[in-house]
C-alpha positions as a printed NumPy array, in Angstrom:
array([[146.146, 150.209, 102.86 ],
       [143.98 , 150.218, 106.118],
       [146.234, 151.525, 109.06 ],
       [146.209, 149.817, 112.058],
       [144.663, 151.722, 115.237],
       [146.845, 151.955, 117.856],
       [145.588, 153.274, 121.026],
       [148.361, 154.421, 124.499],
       [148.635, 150.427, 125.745],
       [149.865, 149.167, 122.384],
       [152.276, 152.315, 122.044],
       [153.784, 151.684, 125.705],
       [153.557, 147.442, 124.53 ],
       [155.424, 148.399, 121.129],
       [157.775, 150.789, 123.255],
       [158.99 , 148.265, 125.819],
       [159.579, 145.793, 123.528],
       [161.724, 147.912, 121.541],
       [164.118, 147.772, 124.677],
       [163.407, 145.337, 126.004],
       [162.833, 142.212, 123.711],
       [162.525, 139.317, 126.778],
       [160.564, 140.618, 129.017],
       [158.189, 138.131, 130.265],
       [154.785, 138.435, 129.246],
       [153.472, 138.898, 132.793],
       [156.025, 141.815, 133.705],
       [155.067, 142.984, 130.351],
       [151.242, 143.512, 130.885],
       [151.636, 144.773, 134.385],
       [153.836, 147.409, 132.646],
       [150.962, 148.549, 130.397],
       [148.436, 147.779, 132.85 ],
       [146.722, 144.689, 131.317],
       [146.263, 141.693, 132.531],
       [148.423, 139.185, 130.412],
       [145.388, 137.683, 128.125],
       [144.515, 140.669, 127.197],
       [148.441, 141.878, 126.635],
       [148.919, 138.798, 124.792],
       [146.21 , 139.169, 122.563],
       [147.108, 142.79 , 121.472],
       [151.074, 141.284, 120.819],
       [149.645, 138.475, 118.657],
       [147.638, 141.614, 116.739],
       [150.273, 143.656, 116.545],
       [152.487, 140.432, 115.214],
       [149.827, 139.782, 112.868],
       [149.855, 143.205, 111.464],
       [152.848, 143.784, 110.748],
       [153.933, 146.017, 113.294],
       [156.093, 143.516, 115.105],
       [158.67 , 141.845, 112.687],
       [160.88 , 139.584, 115.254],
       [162.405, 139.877, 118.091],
       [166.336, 139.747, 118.348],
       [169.453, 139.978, 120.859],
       [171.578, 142.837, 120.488],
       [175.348, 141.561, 120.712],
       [177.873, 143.588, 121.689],
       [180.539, 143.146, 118.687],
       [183.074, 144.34 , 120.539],
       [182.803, 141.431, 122.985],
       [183.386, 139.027, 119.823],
       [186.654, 140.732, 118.824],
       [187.846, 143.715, 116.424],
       [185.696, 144.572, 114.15 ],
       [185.205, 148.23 , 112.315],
       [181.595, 149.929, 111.752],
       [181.305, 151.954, 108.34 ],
       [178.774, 154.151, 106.813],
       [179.381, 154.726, 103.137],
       [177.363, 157.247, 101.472],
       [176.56 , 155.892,  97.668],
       [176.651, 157.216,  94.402],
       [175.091, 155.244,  91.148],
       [176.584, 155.057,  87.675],
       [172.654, 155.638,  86.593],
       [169.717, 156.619,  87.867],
       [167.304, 154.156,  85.83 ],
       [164.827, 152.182,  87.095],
       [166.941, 148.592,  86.49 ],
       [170.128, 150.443,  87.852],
       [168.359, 150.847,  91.236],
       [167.11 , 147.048,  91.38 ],
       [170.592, 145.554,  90.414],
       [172.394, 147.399,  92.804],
       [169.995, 146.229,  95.674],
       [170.308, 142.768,  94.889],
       [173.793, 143.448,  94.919],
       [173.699, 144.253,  98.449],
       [170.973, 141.879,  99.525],
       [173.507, 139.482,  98.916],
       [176.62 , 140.738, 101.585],
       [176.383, 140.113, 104.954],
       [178.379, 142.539, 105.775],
       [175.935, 145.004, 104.79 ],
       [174.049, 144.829, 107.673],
       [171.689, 148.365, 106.528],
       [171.584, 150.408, 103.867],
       [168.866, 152.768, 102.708],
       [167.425, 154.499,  99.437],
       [167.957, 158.07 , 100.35 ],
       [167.323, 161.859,  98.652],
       [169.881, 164.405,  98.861],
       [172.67 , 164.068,  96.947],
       [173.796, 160.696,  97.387],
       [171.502, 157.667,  96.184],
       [171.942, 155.208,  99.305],
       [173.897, 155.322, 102.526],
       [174.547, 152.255, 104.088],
       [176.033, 150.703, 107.089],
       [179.315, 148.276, 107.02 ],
       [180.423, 145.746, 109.425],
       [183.901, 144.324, 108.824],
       [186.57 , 142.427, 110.298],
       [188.634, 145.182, 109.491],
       [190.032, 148.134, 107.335],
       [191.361, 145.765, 105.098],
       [188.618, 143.431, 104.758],
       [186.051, 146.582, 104.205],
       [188.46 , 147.982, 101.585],
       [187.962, 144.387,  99.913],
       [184.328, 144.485, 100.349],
       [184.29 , 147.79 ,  98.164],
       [186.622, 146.976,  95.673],
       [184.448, 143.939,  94.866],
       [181.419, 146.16 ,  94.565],
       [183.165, 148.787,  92.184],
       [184.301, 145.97 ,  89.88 ],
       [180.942, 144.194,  89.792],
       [177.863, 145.212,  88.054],
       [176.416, 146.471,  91.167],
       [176.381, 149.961,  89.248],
       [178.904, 151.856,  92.08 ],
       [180.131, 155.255,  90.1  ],
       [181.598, 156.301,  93.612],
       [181.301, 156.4  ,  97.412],
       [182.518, 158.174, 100.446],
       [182.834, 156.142, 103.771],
       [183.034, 157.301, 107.691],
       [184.728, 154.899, 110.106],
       [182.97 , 154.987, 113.099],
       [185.1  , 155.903, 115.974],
       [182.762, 155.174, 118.841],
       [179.413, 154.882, 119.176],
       [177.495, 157.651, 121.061],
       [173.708, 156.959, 121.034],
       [171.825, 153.594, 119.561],
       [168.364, 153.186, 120.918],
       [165.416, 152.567, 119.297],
       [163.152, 155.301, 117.896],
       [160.803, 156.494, 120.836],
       [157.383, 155.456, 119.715],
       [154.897, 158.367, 121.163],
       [156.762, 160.665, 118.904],
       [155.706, 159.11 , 115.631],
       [151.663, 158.579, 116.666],
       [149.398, 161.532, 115.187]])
């Protein structure tokens, strides 16, 4: 695979768009000191590579009503190749699995719950331990309030 270059401007482009998703193409080149042709261009080559997969509001859910956040850590009846894929198209399927993540360690994915409530989460998991999603067992951590969501800082992860 042939890595993208990525000089300071489209770092600082990639990094205000992180936070801040509608900023106006003109306020966003004078921010990275481009004139907006050339800032649109690099966007459009950043879309076009991959490096830019949408752009999206980010709601505050507790604004829409109760709701509860989980993370449940993941354990798999088997560790076979098949066991893996049918448990991920398990959860590509529920919406209220809004992430979830292969991980190493002791537990095979950890992923992150949105619910209505304790109730309908508990529901949620049931359903997944008496399917053929493969669940052997899980732990999950109701989040109590959020401390910190931002977006990774950029500059950190350039070489």
């Amino acid at each position: 695979m042939n890595r993208l270059r990525l000089d300071d401007r489209d770092i600082a482009l990639l990094a205000t768009l992180t936070r801040e998703g509608r900023i106006s193409k003109t306020e966003l080149a004078a921010r990275v000191n481009l004139s907006p042709t050339p800032c649109w261009e690099r966007m459009k080559r950043l879309e076009q590579a991959g490096l830019i997969r949408g752009y999206r509001a980010e709601v505050d859910l507790a604004a829409l009503g109760p709701h509860v956040q989980v993370f449940v850590t993941v354990e798999l009846d088997s560790h076979k190749a098949e066991s893996f894929q049918r448990f991920e198209r398990s959860i590509a399927r529920l919406d209220e699995v809004t992430g979830c993540w292969a991980i190493g360690g002791g537990y095979d994915y950890l992923m992150q719950v949105i619910a209505r409530d304790i109730s309908a989460f508990q529901d949620l998991m049931d359903g997944l331990l008496e399917s053929r999603a493969g669940l052997r067992r899980y732990f999950s951590y109701i989040v109590t309030k959020p401390i910190k969501e931002l977006p990774p800082a950029l500059a950190l992860l350039q070489a």
